[in-house]
Wavefront OBJ file of the C-alpha trace (Angstrom):
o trace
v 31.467 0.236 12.522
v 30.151 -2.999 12.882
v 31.891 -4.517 15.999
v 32.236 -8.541 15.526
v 31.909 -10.538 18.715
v 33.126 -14.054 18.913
v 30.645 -16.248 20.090
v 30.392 -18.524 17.930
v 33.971 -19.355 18.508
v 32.746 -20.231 22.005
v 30.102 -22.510 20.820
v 32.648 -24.534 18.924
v 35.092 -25.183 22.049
v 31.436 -25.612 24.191
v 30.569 -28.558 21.446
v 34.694 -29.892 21.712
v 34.492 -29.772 25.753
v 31.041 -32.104 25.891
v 33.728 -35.290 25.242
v 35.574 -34.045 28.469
v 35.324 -34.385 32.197
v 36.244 -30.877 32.192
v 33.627 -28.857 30.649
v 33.650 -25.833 33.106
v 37.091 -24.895 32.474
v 36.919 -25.207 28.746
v 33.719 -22.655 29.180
v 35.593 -20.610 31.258
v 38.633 -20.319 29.411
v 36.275 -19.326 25.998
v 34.475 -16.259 27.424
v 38.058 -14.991 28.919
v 39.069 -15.496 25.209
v 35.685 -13.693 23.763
v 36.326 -11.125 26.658
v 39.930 -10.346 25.406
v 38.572 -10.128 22.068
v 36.370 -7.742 22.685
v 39.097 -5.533 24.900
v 41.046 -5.458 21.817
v 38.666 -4.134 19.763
v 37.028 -1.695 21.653
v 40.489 -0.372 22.486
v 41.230 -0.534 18.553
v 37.935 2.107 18.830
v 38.912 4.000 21.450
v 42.525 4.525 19.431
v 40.904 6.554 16.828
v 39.351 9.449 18.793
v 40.136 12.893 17.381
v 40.886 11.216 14.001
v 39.111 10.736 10.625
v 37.826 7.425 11.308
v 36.378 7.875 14.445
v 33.310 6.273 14.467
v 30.073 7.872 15.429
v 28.439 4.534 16.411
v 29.084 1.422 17.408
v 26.900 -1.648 15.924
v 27.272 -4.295 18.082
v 26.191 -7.502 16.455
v 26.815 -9.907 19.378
v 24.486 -12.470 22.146
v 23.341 -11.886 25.565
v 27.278 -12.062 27.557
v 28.908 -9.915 25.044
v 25.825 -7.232 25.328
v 25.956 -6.673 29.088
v 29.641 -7.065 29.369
v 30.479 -4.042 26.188
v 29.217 -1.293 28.049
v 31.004 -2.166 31.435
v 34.525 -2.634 29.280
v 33.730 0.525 27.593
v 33.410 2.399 31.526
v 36.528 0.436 32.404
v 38.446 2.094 29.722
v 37.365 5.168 29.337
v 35.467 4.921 26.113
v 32.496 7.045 25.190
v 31.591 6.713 21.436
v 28.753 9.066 20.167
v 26.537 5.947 21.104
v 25.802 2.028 20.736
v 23.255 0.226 18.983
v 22.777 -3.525 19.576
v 20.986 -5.904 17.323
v 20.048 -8.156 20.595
v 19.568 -8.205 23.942
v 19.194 -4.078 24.901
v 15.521 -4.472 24.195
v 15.116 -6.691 27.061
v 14.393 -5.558 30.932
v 16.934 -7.762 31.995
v 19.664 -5.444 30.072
v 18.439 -2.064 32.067
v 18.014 -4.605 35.689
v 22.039 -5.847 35.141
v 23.473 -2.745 33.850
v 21.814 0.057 35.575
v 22.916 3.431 34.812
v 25.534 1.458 32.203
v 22.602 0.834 30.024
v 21.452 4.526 29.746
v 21.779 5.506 25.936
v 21.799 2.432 24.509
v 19.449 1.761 21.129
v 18.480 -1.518 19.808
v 15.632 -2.837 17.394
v 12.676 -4.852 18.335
v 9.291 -5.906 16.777
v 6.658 -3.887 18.940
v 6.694 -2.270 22.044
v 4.094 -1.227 24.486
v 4.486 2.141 24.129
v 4.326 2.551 20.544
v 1.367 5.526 19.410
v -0.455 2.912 16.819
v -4.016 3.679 17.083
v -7.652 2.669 15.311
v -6.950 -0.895 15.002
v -9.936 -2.895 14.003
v -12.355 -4.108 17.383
v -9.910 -6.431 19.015
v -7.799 -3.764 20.718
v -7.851 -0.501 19.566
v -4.485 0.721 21.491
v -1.440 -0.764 22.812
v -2.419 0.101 26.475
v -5.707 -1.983 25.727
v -3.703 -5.086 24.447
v -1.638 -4.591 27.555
v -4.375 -4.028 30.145
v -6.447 -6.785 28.895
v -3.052 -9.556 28.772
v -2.341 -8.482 32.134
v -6.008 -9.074 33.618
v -5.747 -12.993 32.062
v -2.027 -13.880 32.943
v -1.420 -12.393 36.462
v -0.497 -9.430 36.030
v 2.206 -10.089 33.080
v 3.366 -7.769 30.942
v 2.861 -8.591 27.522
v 6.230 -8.153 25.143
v 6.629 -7.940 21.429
v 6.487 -11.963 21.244
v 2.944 -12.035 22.973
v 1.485 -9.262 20.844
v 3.174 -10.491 17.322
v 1.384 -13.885 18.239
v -1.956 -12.013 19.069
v -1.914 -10.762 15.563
v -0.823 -13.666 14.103
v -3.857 -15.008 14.840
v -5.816 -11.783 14.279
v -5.240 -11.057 10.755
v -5.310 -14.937 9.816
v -9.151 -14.651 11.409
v -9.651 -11.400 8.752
v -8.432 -13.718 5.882
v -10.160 -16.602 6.753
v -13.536 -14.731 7.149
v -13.130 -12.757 3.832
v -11.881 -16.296 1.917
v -14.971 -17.637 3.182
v -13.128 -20.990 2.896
v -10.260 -23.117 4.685
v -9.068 -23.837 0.552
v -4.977 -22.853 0.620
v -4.898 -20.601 -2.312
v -8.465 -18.920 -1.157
v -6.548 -17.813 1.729
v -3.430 -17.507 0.338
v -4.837 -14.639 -1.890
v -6.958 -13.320 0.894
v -3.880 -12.492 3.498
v -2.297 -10.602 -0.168
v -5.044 -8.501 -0.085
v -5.642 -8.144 3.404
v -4.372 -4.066 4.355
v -5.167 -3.802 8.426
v -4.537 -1.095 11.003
v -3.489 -2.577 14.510
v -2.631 -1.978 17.580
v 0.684 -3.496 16.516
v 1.287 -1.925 13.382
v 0.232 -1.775 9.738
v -0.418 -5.368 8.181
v 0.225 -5.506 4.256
v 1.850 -8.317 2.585
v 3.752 -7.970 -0.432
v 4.194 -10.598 -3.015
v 6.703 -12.561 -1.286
v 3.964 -12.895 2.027
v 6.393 -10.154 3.922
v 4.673 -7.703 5.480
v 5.724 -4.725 4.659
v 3.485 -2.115 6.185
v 5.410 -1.961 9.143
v 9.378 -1.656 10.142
v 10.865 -2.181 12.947
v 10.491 -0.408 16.300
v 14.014 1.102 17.949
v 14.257 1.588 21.362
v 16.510 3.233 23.153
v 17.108 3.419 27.453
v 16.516 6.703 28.420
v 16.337 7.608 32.734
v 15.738 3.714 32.928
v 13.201 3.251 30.491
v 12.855 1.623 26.982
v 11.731 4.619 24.847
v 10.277 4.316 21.654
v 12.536 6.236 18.669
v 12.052 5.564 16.026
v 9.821 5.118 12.966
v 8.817 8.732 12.996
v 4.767 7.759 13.337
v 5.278 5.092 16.649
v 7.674 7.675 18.092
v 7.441 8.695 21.332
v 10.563 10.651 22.262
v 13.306 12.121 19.530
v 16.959 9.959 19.771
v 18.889 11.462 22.238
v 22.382 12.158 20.621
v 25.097 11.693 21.433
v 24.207 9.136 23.872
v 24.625 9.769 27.596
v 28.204 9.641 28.908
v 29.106 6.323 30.690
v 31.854 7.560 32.165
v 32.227 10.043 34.950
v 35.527 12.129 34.374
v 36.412 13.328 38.504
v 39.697 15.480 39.093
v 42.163 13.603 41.247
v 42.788 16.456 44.427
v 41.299 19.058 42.899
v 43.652 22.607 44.058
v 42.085 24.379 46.832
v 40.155 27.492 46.295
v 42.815 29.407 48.034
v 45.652 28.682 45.772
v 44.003 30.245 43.116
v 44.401 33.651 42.149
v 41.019 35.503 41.186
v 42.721 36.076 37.597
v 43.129 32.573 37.199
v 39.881 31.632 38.757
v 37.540 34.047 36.606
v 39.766 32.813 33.590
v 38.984 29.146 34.410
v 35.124 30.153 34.531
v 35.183 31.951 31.529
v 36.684 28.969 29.664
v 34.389 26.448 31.348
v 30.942 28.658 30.713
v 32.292 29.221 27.080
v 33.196 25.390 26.605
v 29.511 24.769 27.943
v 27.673 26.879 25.298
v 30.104 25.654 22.591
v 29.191 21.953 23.227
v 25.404 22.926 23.574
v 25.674 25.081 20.542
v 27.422 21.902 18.661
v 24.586 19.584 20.588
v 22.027 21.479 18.948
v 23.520 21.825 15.511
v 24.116 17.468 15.478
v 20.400 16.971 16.242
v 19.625 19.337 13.679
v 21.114 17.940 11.136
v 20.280 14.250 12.004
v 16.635 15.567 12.050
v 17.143 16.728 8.693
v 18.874 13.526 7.275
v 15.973 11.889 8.414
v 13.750 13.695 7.021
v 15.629 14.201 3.880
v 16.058 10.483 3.926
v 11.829 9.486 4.889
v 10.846 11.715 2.154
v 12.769 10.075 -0.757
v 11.465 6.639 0.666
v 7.858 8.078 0.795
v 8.542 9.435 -2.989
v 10.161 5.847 -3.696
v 7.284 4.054 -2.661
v 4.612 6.323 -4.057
v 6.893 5.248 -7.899
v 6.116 2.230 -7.283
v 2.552 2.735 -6.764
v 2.100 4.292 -9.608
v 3.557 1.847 -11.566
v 1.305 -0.589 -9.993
v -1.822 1.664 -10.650
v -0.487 1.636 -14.589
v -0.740 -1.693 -14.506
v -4.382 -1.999 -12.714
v -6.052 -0.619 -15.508
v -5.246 -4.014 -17.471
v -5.853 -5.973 -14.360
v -9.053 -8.727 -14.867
v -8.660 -9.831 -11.289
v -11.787 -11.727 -11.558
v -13.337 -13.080 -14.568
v -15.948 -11.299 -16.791
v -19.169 -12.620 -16.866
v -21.874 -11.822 -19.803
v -24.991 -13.220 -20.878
v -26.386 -13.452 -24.166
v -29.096 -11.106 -25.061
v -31.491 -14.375 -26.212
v -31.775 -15.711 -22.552
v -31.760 -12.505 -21.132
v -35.107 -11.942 -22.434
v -36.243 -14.877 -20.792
v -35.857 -13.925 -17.034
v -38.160 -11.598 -16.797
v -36.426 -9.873 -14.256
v -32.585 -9.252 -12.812
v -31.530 -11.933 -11.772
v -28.816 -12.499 -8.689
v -25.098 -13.738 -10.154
v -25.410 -17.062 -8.267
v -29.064 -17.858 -9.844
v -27.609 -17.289 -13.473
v -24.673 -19.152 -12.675
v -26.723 -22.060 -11.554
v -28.793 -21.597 -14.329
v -25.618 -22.020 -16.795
v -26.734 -18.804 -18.583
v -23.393 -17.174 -17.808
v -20.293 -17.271 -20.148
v -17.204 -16.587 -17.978
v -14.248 -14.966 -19.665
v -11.096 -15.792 -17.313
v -8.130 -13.849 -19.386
v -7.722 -10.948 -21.646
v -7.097 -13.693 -24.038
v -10.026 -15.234 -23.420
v -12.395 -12.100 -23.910
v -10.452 -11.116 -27.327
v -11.065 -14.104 -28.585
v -14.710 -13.847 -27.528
v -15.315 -10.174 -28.776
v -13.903 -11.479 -32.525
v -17.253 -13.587 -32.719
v -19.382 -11.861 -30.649
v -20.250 -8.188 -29.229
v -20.222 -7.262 -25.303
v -22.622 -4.203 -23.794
v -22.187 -2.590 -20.417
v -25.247 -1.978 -18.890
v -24.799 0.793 -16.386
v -27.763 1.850 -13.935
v -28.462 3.149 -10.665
v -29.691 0.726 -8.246
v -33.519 1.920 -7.611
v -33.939 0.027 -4.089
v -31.150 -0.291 -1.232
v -30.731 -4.350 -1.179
v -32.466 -5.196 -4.744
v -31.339 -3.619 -8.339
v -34.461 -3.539 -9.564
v -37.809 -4.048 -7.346
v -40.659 -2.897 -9.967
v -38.552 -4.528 -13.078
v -38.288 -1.004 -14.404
v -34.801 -0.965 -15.179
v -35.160 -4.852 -16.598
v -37.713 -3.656 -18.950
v -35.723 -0.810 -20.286
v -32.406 -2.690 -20.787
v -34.284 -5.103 -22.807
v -35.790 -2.566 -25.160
v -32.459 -0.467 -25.171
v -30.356 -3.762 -26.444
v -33.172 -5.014 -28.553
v -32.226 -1.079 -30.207
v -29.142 -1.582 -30.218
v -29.582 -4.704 -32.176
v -31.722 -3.249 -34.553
v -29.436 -0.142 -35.195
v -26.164 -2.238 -35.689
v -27.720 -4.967 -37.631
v -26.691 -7.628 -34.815
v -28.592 -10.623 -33.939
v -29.802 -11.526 -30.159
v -27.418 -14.275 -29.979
v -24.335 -12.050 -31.180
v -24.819 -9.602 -28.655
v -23.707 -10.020 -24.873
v -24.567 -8.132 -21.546
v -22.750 -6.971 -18.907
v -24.938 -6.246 -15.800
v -23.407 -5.510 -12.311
v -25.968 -7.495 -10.301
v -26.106 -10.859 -12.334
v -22.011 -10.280 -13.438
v -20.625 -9.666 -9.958
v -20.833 -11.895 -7.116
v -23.380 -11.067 -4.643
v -23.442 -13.755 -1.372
v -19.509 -14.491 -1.334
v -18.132 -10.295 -0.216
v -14.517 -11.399 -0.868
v -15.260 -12.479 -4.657
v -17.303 -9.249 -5.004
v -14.523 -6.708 -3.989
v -12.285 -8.852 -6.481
v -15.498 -7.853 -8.919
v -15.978 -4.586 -8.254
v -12.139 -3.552 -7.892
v -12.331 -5.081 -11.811
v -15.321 -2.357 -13.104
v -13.064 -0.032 -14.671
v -11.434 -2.931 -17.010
v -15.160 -4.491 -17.553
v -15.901 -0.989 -18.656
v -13.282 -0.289 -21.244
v -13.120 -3.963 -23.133
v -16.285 -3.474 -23.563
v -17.586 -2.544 -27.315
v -20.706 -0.732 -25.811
v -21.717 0.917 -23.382
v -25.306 2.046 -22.093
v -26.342 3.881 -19.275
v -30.144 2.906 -18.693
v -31.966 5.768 -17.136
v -35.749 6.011 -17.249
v -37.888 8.282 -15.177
v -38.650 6.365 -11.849
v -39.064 6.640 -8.253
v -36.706 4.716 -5.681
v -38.208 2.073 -4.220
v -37.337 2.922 -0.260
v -36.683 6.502 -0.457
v -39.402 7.340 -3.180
v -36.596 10.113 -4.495
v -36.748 10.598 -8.433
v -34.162 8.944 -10.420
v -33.691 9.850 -13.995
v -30.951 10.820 -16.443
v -29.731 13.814 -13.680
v -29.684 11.116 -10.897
v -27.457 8.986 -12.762
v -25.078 11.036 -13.677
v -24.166 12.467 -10.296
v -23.525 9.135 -9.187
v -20.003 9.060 -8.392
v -20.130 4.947 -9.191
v -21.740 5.681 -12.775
v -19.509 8.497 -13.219
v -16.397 6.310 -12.727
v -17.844 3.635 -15.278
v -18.000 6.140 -17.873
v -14.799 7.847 -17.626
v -12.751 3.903 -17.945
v -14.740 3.685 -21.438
v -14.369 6.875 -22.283
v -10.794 6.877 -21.774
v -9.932 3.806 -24.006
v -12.663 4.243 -26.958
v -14.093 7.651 -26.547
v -17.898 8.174 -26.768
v -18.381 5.806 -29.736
v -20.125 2.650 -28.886
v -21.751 5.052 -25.544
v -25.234 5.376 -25.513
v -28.206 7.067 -22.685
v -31.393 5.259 -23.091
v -34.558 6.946 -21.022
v -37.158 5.960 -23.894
v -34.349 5.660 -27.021
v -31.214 5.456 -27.179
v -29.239 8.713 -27.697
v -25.770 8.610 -28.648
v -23.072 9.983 -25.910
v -21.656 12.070 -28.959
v -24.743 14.261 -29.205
v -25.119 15.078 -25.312
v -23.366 18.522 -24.997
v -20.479 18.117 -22.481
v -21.452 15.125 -20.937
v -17.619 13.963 -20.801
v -17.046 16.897 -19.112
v -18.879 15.604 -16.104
v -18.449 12.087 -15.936
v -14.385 12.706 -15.401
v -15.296 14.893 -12.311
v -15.722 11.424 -10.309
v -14.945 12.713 -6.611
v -17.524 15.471 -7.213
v -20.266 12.189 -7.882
v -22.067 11.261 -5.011
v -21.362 7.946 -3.283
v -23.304 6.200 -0.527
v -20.293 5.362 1.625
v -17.573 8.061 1.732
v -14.595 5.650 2.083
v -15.302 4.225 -1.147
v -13.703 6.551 -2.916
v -10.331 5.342 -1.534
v -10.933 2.114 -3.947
v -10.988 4.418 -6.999
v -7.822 6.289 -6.068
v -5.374 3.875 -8.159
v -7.825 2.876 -10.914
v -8.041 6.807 -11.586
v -4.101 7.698 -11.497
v -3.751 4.473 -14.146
v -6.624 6.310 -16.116
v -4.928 9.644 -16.049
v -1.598 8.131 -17.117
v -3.325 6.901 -20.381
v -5.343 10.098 -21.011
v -1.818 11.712 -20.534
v -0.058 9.432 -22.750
v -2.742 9.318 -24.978
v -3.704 13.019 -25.436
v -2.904 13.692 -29.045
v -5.782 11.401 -29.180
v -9.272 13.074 -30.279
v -11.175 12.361 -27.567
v -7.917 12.218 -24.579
v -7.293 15.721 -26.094
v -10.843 16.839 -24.641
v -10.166 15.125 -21.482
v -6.780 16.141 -20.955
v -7.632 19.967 -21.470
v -10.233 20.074 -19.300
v -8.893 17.897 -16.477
v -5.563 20.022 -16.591
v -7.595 23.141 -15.423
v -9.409 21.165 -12.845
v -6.613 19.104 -11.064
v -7.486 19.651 -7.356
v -11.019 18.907 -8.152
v -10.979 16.159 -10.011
v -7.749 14.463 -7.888
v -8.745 16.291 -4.625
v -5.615 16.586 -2.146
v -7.287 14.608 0.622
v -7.545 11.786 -1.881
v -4.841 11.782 -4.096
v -2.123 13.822 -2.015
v 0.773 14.235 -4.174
v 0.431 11.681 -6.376
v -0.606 13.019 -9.646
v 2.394 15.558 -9.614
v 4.952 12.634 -9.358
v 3.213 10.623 -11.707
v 3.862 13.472 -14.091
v 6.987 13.770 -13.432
v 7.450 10.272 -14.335
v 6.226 9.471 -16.999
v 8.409 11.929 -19.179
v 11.366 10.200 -17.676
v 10.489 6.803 -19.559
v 12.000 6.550 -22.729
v 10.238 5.084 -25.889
v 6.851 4.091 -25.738
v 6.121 5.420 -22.271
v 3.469 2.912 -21.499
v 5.589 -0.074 -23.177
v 7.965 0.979 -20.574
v 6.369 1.127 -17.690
v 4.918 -2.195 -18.685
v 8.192 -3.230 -18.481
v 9.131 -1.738 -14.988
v 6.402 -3.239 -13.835
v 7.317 -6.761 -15.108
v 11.183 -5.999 -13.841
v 9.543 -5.492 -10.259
v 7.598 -8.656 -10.192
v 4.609 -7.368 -11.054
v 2.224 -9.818 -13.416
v 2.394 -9.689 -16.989
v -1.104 -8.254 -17.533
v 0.659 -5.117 -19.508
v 2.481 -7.149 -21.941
v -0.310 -9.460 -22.857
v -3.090 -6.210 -22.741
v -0.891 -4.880 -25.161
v -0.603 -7.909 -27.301
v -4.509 -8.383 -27.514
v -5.018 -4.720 -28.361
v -2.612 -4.576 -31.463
v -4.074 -8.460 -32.203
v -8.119 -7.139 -31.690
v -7.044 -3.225 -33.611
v -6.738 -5.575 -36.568
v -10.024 -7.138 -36.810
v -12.134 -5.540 -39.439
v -15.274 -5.875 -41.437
v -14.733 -10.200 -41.988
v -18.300 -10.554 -39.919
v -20.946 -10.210 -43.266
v -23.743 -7.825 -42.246
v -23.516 -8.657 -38.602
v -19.453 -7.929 -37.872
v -17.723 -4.871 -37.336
v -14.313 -4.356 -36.197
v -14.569 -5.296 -32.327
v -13.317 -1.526 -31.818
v -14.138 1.262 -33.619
v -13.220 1.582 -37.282
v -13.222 5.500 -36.956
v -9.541 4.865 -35.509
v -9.006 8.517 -34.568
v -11.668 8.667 -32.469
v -11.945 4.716 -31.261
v -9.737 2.868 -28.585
v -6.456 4.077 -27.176
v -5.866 0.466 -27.064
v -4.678 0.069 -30.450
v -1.530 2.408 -29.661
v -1.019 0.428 -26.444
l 1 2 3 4 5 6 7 8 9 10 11 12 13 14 15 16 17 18 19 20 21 22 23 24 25 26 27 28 29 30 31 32 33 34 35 36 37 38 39 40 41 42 43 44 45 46 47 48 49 50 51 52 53 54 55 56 57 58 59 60 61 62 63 64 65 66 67 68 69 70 71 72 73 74 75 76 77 78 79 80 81 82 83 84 85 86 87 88 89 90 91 92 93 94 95 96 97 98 99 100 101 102 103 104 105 106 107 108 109 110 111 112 113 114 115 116 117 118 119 120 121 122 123 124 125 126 127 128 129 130 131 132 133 134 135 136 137 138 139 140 141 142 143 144 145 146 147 148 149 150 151 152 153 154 155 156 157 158 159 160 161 162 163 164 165 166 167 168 169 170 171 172 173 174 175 176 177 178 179 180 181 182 183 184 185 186 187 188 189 190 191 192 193 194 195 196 197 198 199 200 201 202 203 204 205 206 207 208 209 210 211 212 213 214 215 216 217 218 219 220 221 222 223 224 225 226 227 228 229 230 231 232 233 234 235 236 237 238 239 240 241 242 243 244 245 246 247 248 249 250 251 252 253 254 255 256 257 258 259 260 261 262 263 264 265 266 267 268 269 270 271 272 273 274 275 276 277 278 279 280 281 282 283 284 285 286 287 288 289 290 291 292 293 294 295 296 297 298 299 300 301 302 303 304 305 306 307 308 309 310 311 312 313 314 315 316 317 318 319 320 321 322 323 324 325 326 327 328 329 330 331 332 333 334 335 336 337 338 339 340 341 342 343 344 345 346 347 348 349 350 351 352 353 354 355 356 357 358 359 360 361 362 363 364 365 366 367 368 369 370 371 372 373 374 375 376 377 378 379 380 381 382 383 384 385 386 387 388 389 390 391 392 393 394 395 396 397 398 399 400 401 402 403 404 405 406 407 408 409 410 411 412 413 414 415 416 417 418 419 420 421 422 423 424 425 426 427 428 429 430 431 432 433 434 435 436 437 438 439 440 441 442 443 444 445 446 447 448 449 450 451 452 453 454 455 456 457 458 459 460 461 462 463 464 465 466 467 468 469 470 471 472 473 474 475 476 477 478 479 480 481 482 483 484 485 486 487 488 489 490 491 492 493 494 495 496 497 498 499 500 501 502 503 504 505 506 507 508 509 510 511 512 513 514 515 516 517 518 519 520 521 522 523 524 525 526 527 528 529 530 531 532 533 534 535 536 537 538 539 540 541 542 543 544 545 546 547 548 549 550 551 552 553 554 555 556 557 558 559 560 561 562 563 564 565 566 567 568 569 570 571 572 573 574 575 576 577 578 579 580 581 582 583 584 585 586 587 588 589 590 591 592 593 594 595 596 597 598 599 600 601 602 603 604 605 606 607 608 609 610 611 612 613 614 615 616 617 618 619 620 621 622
């Protein structure tokens, strides 16, 4: 029931009355109007008790007057609805102060609230209490409301974006808040395309023995709703009969039917919280399902995402560095080609051929300290050259340390959070892995180091995925083709197994891996998905460990069945329907357009992907 108040009826005769001398009486004679409004329709209300359409609640959608005077009308006449919620004004200590025990029960919505149970925000203030203690101690002894700690943030989280921007430049910042994802004291911060942030809802209060209580959501909760709301009006027997007028019969009787009255409401009491407890949670788990959809949709679609461009440098001036160089030397240099779209790289790859180098790093701040790994990718794509019949001008590498940013840390995550795609467009792919000792912790690293790199592991399961092992090749003295290494895709899909330096990284592989496993899935008629599939399906809660993954990978099953057609092509197009870029559609496009290519290159060209088409890239059915 939402119960319309008439103020703005008032502020129309306020704005007639500022012409007369007699503005008082005009105000006056609008809030008895407003007042006998409200009479009417709370009486309206209280008419329908014991029918069909009593209401449970009362919204009141109303200002400040209207709030305090609702709950003293509804005393005066005797009406106690299961409760009433306000959209203004029962947040505020003012409303408890004038109302008193009239207030009691009484729920409204409000940004924040001290009381809230957020917790691990970043340094700034890692609980409410903190923010609260620490506003007090500069202002008095103030208490801090939801305006002081929404401004507090405010300023908080545009601090985070400026310092991972790295710039003041509008759009730098612009797509730094997008990605910015921050636990505070005040909530979750996440922003979703339209700059809403939508990682945290609103708080609902409710006065309880005095007090604003926190409801309501479930994870800032401090108390359950208390339901029906407390009674507002006390019910007392006008000259009650004397004990001694009552016969014992009739006295026992009377006891019997109040004690059995008692348990019945207390049984019913119990039953109604029940079964709002259970409509909540009936009602929070198909949101949590709803959102995780979307997710997945949005993972689909990350597997096509170039979020920042590729960089590659030809194999000619390579050669001529003598070491591995940093990304901001060869960009200085002008020795990098930067490919900004998907367009953009298939039109590259129909002239020219692209090689992922992957390696693992030999010192903790440098690639590469004794040029080891230099020396080896030069001989490996000087191979490769020789093999393929492919000139050192034709051929282009991929190398994490000159291709990704190094110096600016927000460009870099936009880098890194792109390896899987670098990975897959690529036509080949070489892991370099000589015998050698690391530079700081003088451990060996070889071919058995590499591969239980969790990083490297990851790497090889995004090529894998979209062309199989052709085009993959392990170079410790020669290159050895991935397709005569006995189960070595077996391994490189168990990526949470992989070691990683910093634990928490794995949380940036979570969605790149659920888009992978949605192709694989799609995709496992396929030769080389078939393997995959198989021995993935037998391996689920190792390879998409529960602490990890939760339950994503059994509703992304269950989804894509549901999608009719060409299951990718459609989720392609849910993605596009929920405003989502169009990186599907135009990944799709340039994989039919570059599935095409074929042997138009003389001795140098090959088809950019693999002419053995049931064993090269899924992309040419996407």
């Amino acid at each position: 029931i939402v119960f319309n108040a008439t103020h703005n009826s008032m502020k129309s005769q306020q704005v007639r009355c500022k012409s007369s001398t007699d503005e008082g009486k005009c105000v006056i004679k609008a809030e008895a109007k407003a007042q006998a409004d409200l009479r009417a329709q709370l009486k309206a209300l209280q008419a329908a008790q014991g029918d069909s359409e009593e209401p449970e609640l009362v919204l009141v959608c109303t200002e400040r007057e209207e709030a305090e005077y609702i709950p003293r009308l509804a005393q005066e006449l005797g009406y106690v609805p299961g409760g009433i919620a306000m959209l203004s004004h029962p947040t505020s200590q003012r409303f408890i102060d004038e109302l008193g025990p009239l207030a009691e029960g009484v729920m409204g919505p409000v940004q924040w609230h001290s009381s809230v149970k957020y917790r691990d925000g970043p340094d700034f203030f890692k609980t409410p209490q903190d923010f609260l203690d620490r506003y007090a101690e500069i202002n008095n002894g103030a208490v801090a409301d939801y305006r002081a700690a929404t401004a507090f943030v405010q300023a908080c989280v545009m601090g985070e974006a400026l310092a991972a921007a790295g710039s003041l430049e509008p759009s730098s910042v612009r797509v730094a808040l997008h990605m910015i994802q921050l636990k505070t004291f005040y909530g979750y911060v996440r922003f979703n395309d339209a700059g809403i942030n939508q990682g945290k809802p609103l708080v609902t209060l409710q006065v309880l023995d005095g007090k604003h209580r926190v409801i309501a959501p479930a994870d800032a909760a401090e108390v359950d709703v208390q339901w029906p709301s407390r009674q507002w009006v006390e019910k007392h027997e006008k000259n009650p009969p004397s004990k001694d007028h009552l016969p014992w019969q009739e006295l026992l009787v009377a006891a019997s039917c109040i004690l059995g009255g008692l348990l019945l409401a207390a049984f019913a009491l119990g039953v109604r919280s029940l079964l709002l407890k259970f409509r909540q949670a009936r009602e929070d788990a198909a949101k949590l399902k709803q959102a995780n959809i979307t997710r997945i949709l949005c993972a689909l679609e990350g597997v096509t995402a170039c979020r920042f461009s590729m960089c590659v440098i030809k194999l000619s001036n390579f050669l001529k560095h003598g070491e591995f160089i940093r990304h901001e030397v060869a960009r200085n240099k002008g020795d990098l080609v930067w490919l900004d779209t998907i367009d953009e790289i298939s039109e590259f790859k129909s002239q020219f051929y692209i090689a992922f180098i992957s390696h693992q790093w030999l010192g903790h701040n440098t690639p590469d300290p004794g040029n080891v790994h230099y020396t080896a990718t030069c001989k490996a794509a000087l191979e490769l050259c020789q093999d393929r019949n492919i000139s050192e001008d034709k051929l282009f590498l991929w190398i994490d340390y000159l291709s990704i940013p190094q110096r600016n840390d927000f460009l870099k995550n936009l880098a890194v959070s792109s390896l899987g795609f670098y990975a897959s467009v690529a036509r080949f792919f070489i892991a370099v892995t000589p015998n050698v000792v690391h530079h700081d912790t003088n451990n060996a690293c070889n071919v058995a180091t590499y591969q239980a790199r969790g990083w490297c592991r990851f790497e090889q399961m995004t090529r894998m995925v979209v062309g199989g092992v052709a085009g993959m090749y392990l170079y410790d003295s020669k290159l050895v083709p991935f397709e005569d290494i006995t189960d070595w895709q077996r391994t490189a899909i168990n990526v949470f197994e992989g070691e990683f330096t910093l634990e928490k990284d794995k949380a940036l592989l979570v969605d790149v891996i659920i888009g992978t496993w949605a192709v694989i899935t799609l995709n496992q008629d396929k030769a080389h998905n078939g393997d995959i599939y198989h021995f993935a399906s037998m391996r689920k809660t190792t390879i998409f460990p529960k602490e990890w993954f939760g339950d994503l990978i059994g509703i992304l099953e269950d989804v894509l069945p549901k999608l009719d057609g060409n299951p990718l092509q459609q989720s392609s197009n849910l993605l596009v329907r929920s405003d989502s870029s169009n990186a599907s559609k135009q990944f799709i496009t340039v994989a039919r357009r570059t599935s095409h290519q074929t042997d138009t290159q003389g001795s140098e060209g090959r088809a950019v992907l693999s002419n053995d088409t049931q064993r090269s890239s899924t992309l040419i059915d996407l």
